[in-house]
N, C-alpha and C positions, 0 to 999 in steps of 0.2 A: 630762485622764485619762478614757479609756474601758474599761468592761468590759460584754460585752454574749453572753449566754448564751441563747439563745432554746429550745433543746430543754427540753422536759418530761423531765427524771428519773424512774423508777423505780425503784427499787432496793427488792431486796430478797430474800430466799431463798422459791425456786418461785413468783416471777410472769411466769417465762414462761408457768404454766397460765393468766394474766391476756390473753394475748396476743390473741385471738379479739376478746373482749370489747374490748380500745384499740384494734384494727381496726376494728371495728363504731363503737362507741358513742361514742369519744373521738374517733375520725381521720375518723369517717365515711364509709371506703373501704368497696370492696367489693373489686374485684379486685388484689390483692398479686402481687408476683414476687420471688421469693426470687433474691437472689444469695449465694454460697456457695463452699465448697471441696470437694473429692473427699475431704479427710480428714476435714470436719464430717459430711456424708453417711456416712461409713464408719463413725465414732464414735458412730453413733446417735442425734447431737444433735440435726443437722435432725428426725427424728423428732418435736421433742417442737415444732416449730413446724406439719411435713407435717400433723402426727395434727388439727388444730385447724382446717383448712380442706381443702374439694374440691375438686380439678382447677387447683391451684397449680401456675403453671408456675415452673420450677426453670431459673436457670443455675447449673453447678457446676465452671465451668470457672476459676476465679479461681487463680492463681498466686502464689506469697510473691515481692511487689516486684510486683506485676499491672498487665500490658505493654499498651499501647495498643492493639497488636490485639486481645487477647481485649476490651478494651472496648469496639472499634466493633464486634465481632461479637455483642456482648449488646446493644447499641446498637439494631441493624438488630432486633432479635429485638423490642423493646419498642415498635420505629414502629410495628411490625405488629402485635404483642399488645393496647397499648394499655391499659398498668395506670393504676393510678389511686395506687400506691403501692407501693416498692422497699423491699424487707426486707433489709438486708447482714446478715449471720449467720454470725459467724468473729473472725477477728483483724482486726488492722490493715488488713492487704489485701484482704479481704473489707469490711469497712467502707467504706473508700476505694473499692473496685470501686462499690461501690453507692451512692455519691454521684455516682459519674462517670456512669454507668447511666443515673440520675435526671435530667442534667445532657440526653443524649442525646436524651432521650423527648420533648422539648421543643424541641430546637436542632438546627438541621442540620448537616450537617458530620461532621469526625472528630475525637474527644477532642483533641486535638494543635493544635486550631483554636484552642481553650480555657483553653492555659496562661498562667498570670496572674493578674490578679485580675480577679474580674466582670466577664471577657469575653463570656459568655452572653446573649444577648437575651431570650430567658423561661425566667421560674425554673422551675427543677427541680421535676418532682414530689416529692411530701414521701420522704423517710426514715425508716424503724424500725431503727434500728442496735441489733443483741445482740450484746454481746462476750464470746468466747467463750476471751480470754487476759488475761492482767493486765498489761498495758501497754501498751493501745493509745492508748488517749485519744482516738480519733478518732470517738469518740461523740458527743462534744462540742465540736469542733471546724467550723472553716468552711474546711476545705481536702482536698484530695484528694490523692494524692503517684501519679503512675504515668508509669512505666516506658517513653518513647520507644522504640518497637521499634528503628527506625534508628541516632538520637542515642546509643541506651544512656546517656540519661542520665533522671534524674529529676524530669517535672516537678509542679507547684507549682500546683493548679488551685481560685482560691479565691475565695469572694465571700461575701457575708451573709447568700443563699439556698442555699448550702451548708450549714449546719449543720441535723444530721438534725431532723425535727421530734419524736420521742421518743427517747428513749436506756431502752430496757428492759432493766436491770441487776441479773442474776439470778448471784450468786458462788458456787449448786451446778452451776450450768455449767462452773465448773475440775476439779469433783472427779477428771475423768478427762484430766487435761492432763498430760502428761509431765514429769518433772521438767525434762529440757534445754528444752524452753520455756517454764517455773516461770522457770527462770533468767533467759533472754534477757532475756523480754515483762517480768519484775520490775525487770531492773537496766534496762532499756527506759526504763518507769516512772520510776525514779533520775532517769535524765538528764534525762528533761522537767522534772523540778522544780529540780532544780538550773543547769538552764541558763535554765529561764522567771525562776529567780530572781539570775541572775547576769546576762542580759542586756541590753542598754543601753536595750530597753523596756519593762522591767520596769516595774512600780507598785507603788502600798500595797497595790492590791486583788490582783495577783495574788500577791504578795508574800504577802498571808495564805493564799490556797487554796496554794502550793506549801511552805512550811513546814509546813503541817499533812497534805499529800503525804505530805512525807517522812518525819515522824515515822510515820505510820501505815504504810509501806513496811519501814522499817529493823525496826520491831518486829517485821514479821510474815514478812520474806521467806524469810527460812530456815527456819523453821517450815512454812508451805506446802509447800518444796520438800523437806524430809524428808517430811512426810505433810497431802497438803493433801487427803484423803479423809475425815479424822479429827477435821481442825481447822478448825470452822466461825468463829471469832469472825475469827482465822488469817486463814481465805479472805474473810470480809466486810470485813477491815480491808483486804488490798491491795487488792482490787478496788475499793473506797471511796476509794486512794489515788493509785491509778489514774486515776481520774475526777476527780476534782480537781486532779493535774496536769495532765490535758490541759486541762483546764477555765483552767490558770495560762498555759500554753506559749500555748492557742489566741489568749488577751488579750495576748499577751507575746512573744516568739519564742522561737525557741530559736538557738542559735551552730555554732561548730567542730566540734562533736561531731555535729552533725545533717549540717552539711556535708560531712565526711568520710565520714560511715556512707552517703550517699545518693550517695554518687560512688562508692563500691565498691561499694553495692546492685545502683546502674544498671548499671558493669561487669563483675561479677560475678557478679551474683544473688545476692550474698550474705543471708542474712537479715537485716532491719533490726534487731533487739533484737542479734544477735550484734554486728553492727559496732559497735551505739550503746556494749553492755557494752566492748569490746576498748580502745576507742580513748579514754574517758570520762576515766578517771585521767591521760591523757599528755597532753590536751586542759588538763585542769584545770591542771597543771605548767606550761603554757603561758599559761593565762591568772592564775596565782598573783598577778605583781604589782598586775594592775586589781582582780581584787574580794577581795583578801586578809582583809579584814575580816566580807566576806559569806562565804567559806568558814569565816572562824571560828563566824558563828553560827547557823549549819550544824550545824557539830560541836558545841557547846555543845548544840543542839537534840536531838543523836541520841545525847548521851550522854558524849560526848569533856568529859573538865571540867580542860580548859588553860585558865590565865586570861592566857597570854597570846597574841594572834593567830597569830601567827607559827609558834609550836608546834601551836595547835588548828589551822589551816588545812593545817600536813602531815601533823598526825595525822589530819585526815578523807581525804586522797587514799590513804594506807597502810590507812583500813579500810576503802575503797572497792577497792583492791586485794586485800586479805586475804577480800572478802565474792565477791570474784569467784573466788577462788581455790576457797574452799570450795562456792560453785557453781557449780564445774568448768565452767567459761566456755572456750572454747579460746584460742589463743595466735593472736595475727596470723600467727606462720608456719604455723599450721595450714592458714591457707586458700589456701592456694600460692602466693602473688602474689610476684614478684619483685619486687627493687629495682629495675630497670629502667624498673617499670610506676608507680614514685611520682610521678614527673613528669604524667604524663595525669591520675592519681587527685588530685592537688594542684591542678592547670589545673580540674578538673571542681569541686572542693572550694570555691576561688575562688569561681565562675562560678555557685553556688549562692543563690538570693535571701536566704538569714538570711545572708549570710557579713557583710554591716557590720552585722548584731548582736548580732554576738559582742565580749564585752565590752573587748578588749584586740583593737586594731586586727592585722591576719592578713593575710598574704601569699602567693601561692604558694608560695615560698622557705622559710615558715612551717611552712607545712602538708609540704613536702619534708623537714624537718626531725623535725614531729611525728613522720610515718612509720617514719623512720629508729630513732628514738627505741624506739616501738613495737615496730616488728619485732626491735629485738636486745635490748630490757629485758622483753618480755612473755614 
């Protein structure tokens, strides 16, 4: 049994005004490069990074699901620059962008050389990962997910000098998050702990950081997404719950649910929190018979007081459904995809590195079925 967490944590309300200072003093850099999105820049949050250093250069080109070209084009941009330290600052895909970044500055070639596990020759320069949504986890993680321009499929780029070297975890950076991405990046959240804790490499250790995920998740997610401006304890608990799942998934995998959401990512751009939200409950229906007992104490955990399994484990997928509902999650048919296209989406699903582990052996046949399922129950 391994569990191995190398980032420094931060956490806490307004220490991104701290950020200057763990550049300086803790990281010992000088020159940073912000990686980022056109909507963090819009939202005024870069701002509160920009205001804190001079003549930072800025990529802001990052994309939800962030495609291998925009990474060798911020790639090329850091041979020549020559940072000493990569700031991702955003969601998931901004994080992710800025592992892959870091991975560049060091290695030659194009991201795509890279998919795998420590395929890299020298380690990435360090990472300052700020997350700027409540479900990314990939603060804490040693993998990067992007987007094969060609393949349109999703790869898997990870190794032990991937995981950022701080994670600065600052939860009044939600106050101005939407609620439709409260939703996704929360039920996001969900998934990673329940699949770190359902899958076949699960442990005792991650075993504890995702149970305690999810209770700190379940209690606060609705509350944020009615008024997460208002509710500080609210926004410290998901963002807190957050980080600990990823912290579970990173030691642990994740299953079907990661599978499928990153086969529809890659073909459709779809958002990653959307698919993981959509697909999560018809996932779990699927894998009911292997871990029947770990969805019961699940539900036991969040509230559900069935004493017996069987009852507690489909009363958790019905308020897994009912919690989606009320956070107006959309429907699989919302995102156009036809029946037609399940075939490709299930071969992709397969074809996915967590797919053996997922806890209840899966097939494409499987995964054609989940779809189905999906598309005329959701």
């Amino acid at each position: 049994m391994r569990f191995h967490v190398p980032t420094r944590i931060i956490f806490g309300s307004r220490t991104i005004s701290q950020l200057k200072e763990i550049v300086k003093k803790e990281l010992k850099v000088s020159c940073p490069f912000l990686v980022t999105d056109r909507g963090i820049i819009n939202s005024g949050i870069a701002n509160k990074v920009l205001s804190q250093f001079q003549d930072i250069c800025v990529f802001d080109e990052v994309e939800q699901n962030p495609k291998s070209a925009t990474i060798n084009r911020a790639g090329e941009i850091v041979r020549t620059i020559k940072p000493d330290l990569v700031i991702g600052l955003g969601g998931g895909s901004s994080i992710d962008a800025a592992k892959a970044v870091a991975l560049l500055a060091t290695n030659g070639g194009k991201i795509e050389d890279y998919e795998g596990k420590e395929k890299y020759k020298s380690p990435p320069i360090p990472v300052l990962a700020i997350p700027t949504t409540c479900g990314t986890g990939s603060e804490v993680t040693w993998v990067s997910v992007i987007t094969h321009t060609e393949r349109m499929f999703k790869m898997s780029i990870k190794g032990p000098r991937m995981f950022p070297a701080v994670a600065l975890i600052d939860p009044d950076l939600l106050v101005s998050l939407p609620p439709p991405l409260i939703a996704s990046t929360g039920m996001d959240a969900i998934t990673h702990a329940i699949e770190a804790y359902t899958v076949k490499p699960h442990t005792y250790i991650t075993d504890i950081f995702a149970r305690k995920a999810l209770q700190l998740i379940f209690q606060s997610l609705e509350s944020v997404y009615k008024d997460i401006k208002n509710n500080k304890e609210a926004r410290e608990n998901i963002m807190l719950g957050s980080t600990l799942a990823g912290m579970a998934f990173g030691n642990s995998d994740v299953g079907a649910v990661h599978c499928i959401a990153e086969a529809v990512g890659g073909l459709y751009d779809i958002p990653h929190g959307v698919a993981n939200s959509i697909f999560l409950p018809f996932v779990m229906e699927f894998n009911l018979p292997a871990v029947k007992n770990r969805y019961a104490k699940i539900a036991r955990l969040v509230g559900i007081e069935e004493k017996d399994d069987d009852t507690a484990a489909y009363e958790l997928i019905q308020k897994i459904k009912a919690l989606s509902h009320s956070l107006n999650i959309p429907s699989f048919k919302d995102l156009g995809i036809k029946e037609s296209e399940f075939s490709e989406i299930a071969q992709k699903s397969f074809q996915n590195n967590s797919n053996s582990s997922n806890p209840r052996e899966i097939h494409p046949e499987d995964y054609i079925e989940i779809l189905r399922k999906t598309f005329h129950k959701s």
